[in-house]
N, C-alpha and C positions, 0 to 999 in steps of 0.2 A: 293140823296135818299140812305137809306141804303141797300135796295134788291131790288131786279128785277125781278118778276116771269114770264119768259114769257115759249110760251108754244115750239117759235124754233125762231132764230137768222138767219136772211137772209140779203145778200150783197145789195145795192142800187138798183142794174139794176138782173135782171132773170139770177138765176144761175154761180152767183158772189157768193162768202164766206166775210164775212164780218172781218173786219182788227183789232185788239186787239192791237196798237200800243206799247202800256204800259202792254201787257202780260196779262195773263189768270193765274187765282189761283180757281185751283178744289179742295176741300177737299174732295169729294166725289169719286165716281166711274164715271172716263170719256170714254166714248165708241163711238169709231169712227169706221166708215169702210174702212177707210185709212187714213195714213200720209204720208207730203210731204217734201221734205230738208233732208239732211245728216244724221239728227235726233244726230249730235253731242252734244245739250244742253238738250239733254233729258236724266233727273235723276230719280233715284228711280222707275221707270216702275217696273209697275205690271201686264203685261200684259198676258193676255191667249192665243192672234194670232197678228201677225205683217205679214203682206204683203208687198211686194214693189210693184211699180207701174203699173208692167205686173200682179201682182197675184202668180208671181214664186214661191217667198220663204216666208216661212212659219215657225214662229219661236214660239214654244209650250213651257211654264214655265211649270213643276208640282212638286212633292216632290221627284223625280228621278232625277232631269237634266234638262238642255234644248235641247231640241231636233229643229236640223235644217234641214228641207227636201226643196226641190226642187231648189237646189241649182246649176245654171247653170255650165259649163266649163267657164266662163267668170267671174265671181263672184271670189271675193277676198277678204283678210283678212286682216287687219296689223294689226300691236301689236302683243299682246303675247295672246294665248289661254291655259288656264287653266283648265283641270281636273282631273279625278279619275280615268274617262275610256275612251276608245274611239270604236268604233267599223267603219270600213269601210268595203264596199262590192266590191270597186275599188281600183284602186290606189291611193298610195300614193308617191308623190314627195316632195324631200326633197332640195331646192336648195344650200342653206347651211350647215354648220356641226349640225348635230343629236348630240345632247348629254344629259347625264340622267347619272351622277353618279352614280344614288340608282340603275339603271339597273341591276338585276343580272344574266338572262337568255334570249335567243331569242328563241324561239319557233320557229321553223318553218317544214311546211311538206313536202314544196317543197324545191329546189337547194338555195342558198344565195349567192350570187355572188358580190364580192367585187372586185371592179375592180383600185382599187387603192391599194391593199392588205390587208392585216390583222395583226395589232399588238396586241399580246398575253403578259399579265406583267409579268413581271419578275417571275420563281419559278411555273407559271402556267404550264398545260397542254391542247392538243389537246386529247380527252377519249370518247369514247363508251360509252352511259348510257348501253345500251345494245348489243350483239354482237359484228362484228368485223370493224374495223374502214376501208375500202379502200382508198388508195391513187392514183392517176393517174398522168400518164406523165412520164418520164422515170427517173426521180428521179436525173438527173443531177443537177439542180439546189437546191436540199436538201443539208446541211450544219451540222457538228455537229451530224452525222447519222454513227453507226455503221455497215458498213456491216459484211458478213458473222459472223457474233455471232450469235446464241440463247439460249433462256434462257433453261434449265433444273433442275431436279429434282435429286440430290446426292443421290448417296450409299454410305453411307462413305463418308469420309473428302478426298477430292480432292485439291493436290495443285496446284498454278498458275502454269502453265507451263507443267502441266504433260498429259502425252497422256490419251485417253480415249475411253473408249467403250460402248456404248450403251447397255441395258440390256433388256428381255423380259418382263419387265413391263414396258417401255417406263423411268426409271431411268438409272442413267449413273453413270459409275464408273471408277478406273483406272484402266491399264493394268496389272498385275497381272501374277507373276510366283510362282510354289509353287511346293515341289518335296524333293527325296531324295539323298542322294551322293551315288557314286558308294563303293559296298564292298562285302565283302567274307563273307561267312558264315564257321561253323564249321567243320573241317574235320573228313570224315566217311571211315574207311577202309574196302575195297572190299576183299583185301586177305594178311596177315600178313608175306608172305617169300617175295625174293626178285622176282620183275619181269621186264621185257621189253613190254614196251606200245611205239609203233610206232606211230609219229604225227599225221594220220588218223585214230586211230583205236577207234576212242569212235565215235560214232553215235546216232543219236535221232531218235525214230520212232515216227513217227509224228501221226498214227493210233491207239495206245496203251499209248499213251503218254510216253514211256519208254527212259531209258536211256540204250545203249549198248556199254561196254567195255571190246574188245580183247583184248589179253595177255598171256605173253611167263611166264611161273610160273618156277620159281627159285629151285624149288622144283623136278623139273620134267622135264624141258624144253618142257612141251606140252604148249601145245596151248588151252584158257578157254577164257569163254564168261561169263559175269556178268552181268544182267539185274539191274538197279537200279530208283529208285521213288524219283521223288523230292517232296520236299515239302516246302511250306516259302523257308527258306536259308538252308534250308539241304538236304541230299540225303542219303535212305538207301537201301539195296540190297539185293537183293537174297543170292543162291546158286549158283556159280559157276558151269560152265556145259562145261565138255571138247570134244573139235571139233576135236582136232587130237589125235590121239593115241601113235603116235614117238613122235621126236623133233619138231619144229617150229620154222620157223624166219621171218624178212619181212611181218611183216599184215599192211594190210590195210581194213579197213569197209567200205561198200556203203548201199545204202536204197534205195531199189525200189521202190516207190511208186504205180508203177502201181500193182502189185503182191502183198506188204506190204509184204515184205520180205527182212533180213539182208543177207548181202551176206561179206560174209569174203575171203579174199586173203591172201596167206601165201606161204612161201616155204617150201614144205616138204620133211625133214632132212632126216625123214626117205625110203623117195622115192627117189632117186638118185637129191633130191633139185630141184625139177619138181614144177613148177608155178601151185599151186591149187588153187580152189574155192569150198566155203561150201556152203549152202544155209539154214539159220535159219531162225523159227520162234518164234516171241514172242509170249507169253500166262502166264498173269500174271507177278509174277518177276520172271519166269524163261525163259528157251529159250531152243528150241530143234532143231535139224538139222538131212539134210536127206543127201544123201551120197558124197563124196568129188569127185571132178570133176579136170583133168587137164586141163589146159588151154595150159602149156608149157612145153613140155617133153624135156627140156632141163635146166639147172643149169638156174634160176631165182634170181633178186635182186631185191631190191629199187621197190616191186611195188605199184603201187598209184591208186586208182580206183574212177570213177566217176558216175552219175546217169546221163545219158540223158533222161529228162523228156517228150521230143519230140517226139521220137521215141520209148518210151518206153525200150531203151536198158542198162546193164550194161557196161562200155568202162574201160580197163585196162588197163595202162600204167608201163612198164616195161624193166630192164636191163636184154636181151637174152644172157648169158652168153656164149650158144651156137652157137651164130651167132654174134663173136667177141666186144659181149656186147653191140651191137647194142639198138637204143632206138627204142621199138617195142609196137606196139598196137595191142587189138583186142575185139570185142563185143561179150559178151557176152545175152543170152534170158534166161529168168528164169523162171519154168515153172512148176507149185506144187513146190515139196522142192528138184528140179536141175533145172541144169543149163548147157546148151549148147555151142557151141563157132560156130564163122564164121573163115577166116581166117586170120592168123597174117599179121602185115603188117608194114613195117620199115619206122618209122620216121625221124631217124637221123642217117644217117650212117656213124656212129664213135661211140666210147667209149661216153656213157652216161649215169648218173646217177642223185639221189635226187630226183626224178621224182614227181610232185604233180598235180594233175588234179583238174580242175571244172567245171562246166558246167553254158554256158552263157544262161540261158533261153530265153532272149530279139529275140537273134542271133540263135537259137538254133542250136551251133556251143560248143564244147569242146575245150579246152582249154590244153595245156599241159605246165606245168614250169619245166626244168630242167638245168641240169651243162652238157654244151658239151665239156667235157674231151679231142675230138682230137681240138678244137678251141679257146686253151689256157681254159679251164675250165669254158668259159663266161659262164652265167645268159641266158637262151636262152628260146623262146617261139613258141610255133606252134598249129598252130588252125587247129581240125579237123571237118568232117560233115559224119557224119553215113549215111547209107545206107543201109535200109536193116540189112545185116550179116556183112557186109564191113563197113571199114570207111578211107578216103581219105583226103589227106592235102594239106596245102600250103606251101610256102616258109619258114622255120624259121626265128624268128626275133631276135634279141640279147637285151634283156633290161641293162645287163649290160657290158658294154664293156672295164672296169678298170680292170678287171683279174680273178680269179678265186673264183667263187659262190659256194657256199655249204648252204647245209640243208635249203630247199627251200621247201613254204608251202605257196596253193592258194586258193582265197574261189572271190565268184563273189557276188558281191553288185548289187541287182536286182533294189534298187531307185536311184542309178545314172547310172546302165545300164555299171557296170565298174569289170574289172578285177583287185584285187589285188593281188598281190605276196608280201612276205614276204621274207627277207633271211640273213645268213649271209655272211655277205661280206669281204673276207681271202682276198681282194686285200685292205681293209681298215681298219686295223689292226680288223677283225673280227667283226665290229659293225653291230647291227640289223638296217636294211637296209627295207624300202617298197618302192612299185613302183605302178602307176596306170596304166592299160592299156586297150584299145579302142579296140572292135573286128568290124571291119570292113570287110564285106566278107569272102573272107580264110584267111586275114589278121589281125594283131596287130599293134598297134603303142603304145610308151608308153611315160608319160609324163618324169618329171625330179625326182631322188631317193632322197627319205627323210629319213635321218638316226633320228631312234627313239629311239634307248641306245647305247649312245657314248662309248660304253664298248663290249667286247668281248660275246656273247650270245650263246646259245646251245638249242638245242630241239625244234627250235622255231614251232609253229602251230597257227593255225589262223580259225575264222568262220565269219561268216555274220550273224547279231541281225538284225532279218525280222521284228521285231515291232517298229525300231526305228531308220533305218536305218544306226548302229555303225559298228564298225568290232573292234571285240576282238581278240588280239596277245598274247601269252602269251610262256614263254621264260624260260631259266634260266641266270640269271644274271650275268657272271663273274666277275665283279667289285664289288658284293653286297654279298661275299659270295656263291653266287653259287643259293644263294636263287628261290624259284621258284616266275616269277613276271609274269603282267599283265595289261597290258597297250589298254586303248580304243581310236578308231581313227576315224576320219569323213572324207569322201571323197568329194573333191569340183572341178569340174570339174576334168582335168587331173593331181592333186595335192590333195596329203592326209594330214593331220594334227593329230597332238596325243595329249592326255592330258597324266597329270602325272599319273609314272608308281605306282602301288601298288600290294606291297608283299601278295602273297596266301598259301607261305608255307616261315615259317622264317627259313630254313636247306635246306642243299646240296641238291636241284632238279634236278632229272633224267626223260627224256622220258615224256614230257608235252605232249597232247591231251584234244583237248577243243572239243566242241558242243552245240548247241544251241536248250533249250524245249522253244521251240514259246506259246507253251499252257502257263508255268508259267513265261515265260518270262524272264528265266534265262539261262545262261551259266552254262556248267557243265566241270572241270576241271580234269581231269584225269593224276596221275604223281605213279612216284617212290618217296620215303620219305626217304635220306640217311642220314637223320637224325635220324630215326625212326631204330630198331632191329626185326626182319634184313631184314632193307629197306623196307616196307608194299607197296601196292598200297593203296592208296589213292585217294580220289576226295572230291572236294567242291563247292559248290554252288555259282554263281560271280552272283551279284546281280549290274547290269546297274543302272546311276546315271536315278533318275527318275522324270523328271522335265516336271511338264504342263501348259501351261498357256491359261488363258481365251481368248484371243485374238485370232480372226479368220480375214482372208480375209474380210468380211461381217460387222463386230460390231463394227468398227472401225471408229468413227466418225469425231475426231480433238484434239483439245488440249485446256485446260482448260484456259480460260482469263483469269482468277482471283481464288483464294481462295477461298473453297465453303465446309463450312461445312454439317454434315454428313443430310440429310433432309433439307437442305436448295436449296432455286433455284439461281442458278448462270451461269455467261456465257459459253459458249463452243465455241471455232471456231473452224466453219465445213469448209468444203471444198471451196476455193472461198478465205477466210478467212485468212486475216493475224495475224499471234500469237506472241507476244513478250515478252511472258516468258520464253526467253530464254536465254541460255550462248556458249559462244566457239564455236558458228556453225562455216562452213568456207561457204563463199558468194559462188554461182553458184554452190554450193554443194546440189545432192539429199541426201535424208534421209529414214532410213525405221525405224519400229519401231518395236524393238526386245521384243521378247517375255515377259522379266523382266519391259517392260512399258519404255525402257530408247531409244535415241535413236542413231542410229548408219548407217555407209555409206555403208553397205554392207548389204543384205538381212538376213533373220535371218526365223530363220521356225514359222508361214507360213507366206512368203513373202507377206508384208505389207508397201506399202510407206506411208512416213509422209508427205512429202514436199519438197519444194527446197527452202535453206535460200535465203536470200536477202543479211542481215546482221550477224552479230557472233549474236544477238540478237532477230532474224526475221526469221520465217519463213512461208511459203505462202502455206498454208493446201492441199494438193493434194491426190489421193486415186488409180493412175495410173501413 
């Protein structure tokens, strides 16, 4: 028969299925409530629900997917599964290699933990979409990792290897010096006849800003006081205002500070050469004085005066001519426009002369330099301590002990806490000669003498530059003419150092006297001109080399890896850091970095270390 409509198909015996030996062909729509077997020859299904035999799983066709729920932990797959998307709400396990070329991103919001490691292709990166990336573990087994570098942001073109400093906008730049050299300005004449200016006798008032310079007038042999104004590189003056009325010799000037009054030392000629004291005020460019005061009523020389700012006293140092020229002291108190004394009191008893005083602020302890004439003429020192009206000393100490000192001129450098002396030295063939020395209690010690013009010298005087820590000597030159010169020194522990000398008058220099105005931060030179008709007093302006640089303790970061132009970001290594732009170190050598950016084995102002080489090539960033 060709069909067969029945209305349902039943097995032989009750609730048997009946057998289809030779297969089943539906062209229709077939609907079961279950199948049984592997269902491996089953093609083309169209089906809307598939069950297994519990009821478990549940396999849904629609125009999105197939969807498979209730899929036990026992349930398994082979072959290959193919789609678009996948979505799980558990896990997934992968038992062998995952792979998806087209992959380009893993998403994930929690940890990913690869426990076999992680290979990243060549030229890739590990990157932050956003924020900052952490690492953990102590980084020993990172490879190909620069330490101590980072990156920054240039001021200016930065080369490899150059020191560097951080800037207040968080850019970085090199160390940097910038300044001008030391020199003189044009000379201004105080008074056109001949005169004598004593190594002490120009003074600065530091309350007036003035400049004050005693002197013996050619004219007259009195004694005249010049107030003078600087200005830039020059200096002009008043009127001249005469303090004694007779002759004059032997001046010396101090400044009170306490009082703000000049006080002048002289011997006067016309008093039987009795050791006087004036007492001047400034006002304006001129200067007036109140009445002359003895200090020593006996023939006076070589005297030298100092400020003790401790005590408030003046202290004079002097050759008693009366008392077999003994080296004598005594303090004087200044008080309106005089001045009193306590009593004299013998520091050296013998023949002594060139006497120059200064006062150690640190110690406040005076100081005195002079030639002791009964002890072969040595370079000799003694430290005194005021009291009151009195003042008391200690043992003498000899700075030079090769033979006979002369013209001898002291000033005390309060940033190394150091006495210098100046002088010329008749035991070595006349050269200018300095020395450093340590005030220790009533005591001195001094280091080794540095000759700083190998040539015969005259007049020599000397100051201390409070802005900058220098000491200005200034001289006449016997080898150069006679020229009047001027030479700056830096005190380094118990050893001084000079730079080259430079001429402030190009003709025969007589009676040099320097001082220093802190206000305009110049030296003021004070001479005779025997160049000049006939012979003027003269002064000029010494202008200190003037050098700063950006570099502090603080801003001081490392040294540039690499080339880094001006706005660009480039490496720096900071402390930690090893740097190897470099040349010529020497191994186990520290290093500081000197002002000019460059760097060097000794400290440089303000002491700043680089590091300690490794290699002539290497060095390892350090900041202590």
């Amino acid at each position: 028969m060709s069909n067969l409509r029945v209305a349902s198909l039943r097995g032989r015996k009750v609730k048997t299925s009946p057998s289809l030996p030779d297969g089943a062909v539906v062209t229709g729509v077939a609907t079961a409530t279950s199948f049984s077997g592997d269902g491996s020859a089953l093609t083309g299904i169209d089906a809307t629900a598939l069950k297994d035999s519990g009821g478990s799983v549940k396999v849904q066709a629609n125009t999105s997917g197939v969807n498979i729920t209730g899929v036990s932990s026992a349930t398994q797959f082979s072959g290959n599964i193919t789609g678009t998307t996948g979505t799980f709400t558990g896990n997934v396990s992968v038992g062998a290699v995952l792979t998806y070329d087209d992959v380009t991103n893993i998403d994930s919001v929690g940890v990913v933990t690869a426990r076999a490691g992680i290979k990243i292709g060549a030229g890739q990166s590990v990157s932050a979409v956003s924020g900052i990336v952490t690492y953990y573990g102590d980084g020993s087994q990172l490879s190909g990792v620069e330490s101590g570098v980072v990156n920054f942001v240039a001021s200016g073109t930065i080369a490899n290897g150059a020191t560097v400093v951080i800037k207040t906008d968080g850019t970085v730049g090199i160390v940097t010096q910038t300044g001008s050299a030391q020199s003189v300005g044009s000379a201004s004449v105080f008074v056109s006849n001949s005169v004598v200016i004593n190594r002490d006798a120009t003074i600065y008032d530091p309350d007036t800003g003035k400049i004050v310079t005693a002197y013996r007038s050619g004219a007259d042999n009195r004694g005249y006081a010049v107030v003078g104004t600087v200005s830039g590189t020059s200096i002009s003056f008043g009127t001249p205002v005469e303090f004694g009325d007779v002759s004059i010799e032997e001046m010396s000037v101090v400044y009170d500070t306490t009082n703000n009054k000049v006080v002048i030392l002289h011997r006067d000629n016309g008093n039987s050469n009795y050791g006087t004291a004036i007492v001047g005020t400034v006002s304006g460019t001129s200067i007036s004085f109140g009445s002359a005061v003895v200090f020593n009523s006996a023939e006076t020389d070589a005297s030298s005066a100092t400020f003790d700012s401790t005590n408030g006293k003046v202290v004079i140092a002097y050759q008693d001519k009366g008392n077999n020229s003994y080296g004598t002291a005594i303090v004087g108190t200044v008080s309106g426009t005089s001045i009193s004394f306590g009593s004299e009191v013998v520091f050296e008893s013998a023949f002594s002369r060139f006497f120059s005083t200064t006062f150690d602020s640190t110690n406040g302890k005076v100081v005195i330099a002079y030639q002791d004439y009964g002890n072969s003429s040595r370079g000799t020192a003694i430290v005194g301590t005021v009291s009151g009206t009195s003042i008391s000393f200690g043992s003498h100490v000899i700075f030079n002990s090769g033979g006979e000192t002369v013209e001898i001129a002291a000033t005390y450098d309060s940033t190394n806490q150091k006495v210098v002396i100046v002088y010329s030295d008749a035991s070595n063939s006349d050269y200018g000669t300095a020395i450093v020395g340590t005030v220790s209690g009533t005591s001195i010690s001094f280091g080794s003498a540095v000759v700083f013009e190998s040539s015969q010298i005259g007049f020599p005087s000397v100051v201390y530059n409070s802005n900058n820590g220098k000491i200005l000597v200034t001289y006449r030159d016997g080898n150069n003419s006679s020229y009047g010169t001027a030479i700056v020194a830096t005190v380094s522990g118990t050893s001084i150092s000079f730079d080259s000398p430079i001429v402030f008058n190009s003709a025969t220099t007589q009676y040099t006297s320097c001082t220093y105005d802190s206000i305009n931060e110049k030296a003021v030179i004070a001479y005779r001109d025997d160049g000049g008709s006939p012979y003027p007093g003269e002064a000029v302006v010494f202008s200190f080399s003037s050098i700063a640089t950006n570099l502090t303790a603080e801003n001081y970061i490392g040294i540039a890896a690499e080339a880094i132009s001006n706005t660009a970001t480039g490496k720096i290594t900071v402390v930690g850091g090893t740097n190897t732009g470099q040349t010529g170190l020497t191994t186990a050598q520290k290093y500081f970095v000197q002002p000019d950016g460059t760097l060097g084995t000794s400290a440089g102002s303000p002491s700043v270390v680089a590091g300690t080489a490794i290699s002539d090539t290497k060095i390892i960033v350090q900041k202590s």
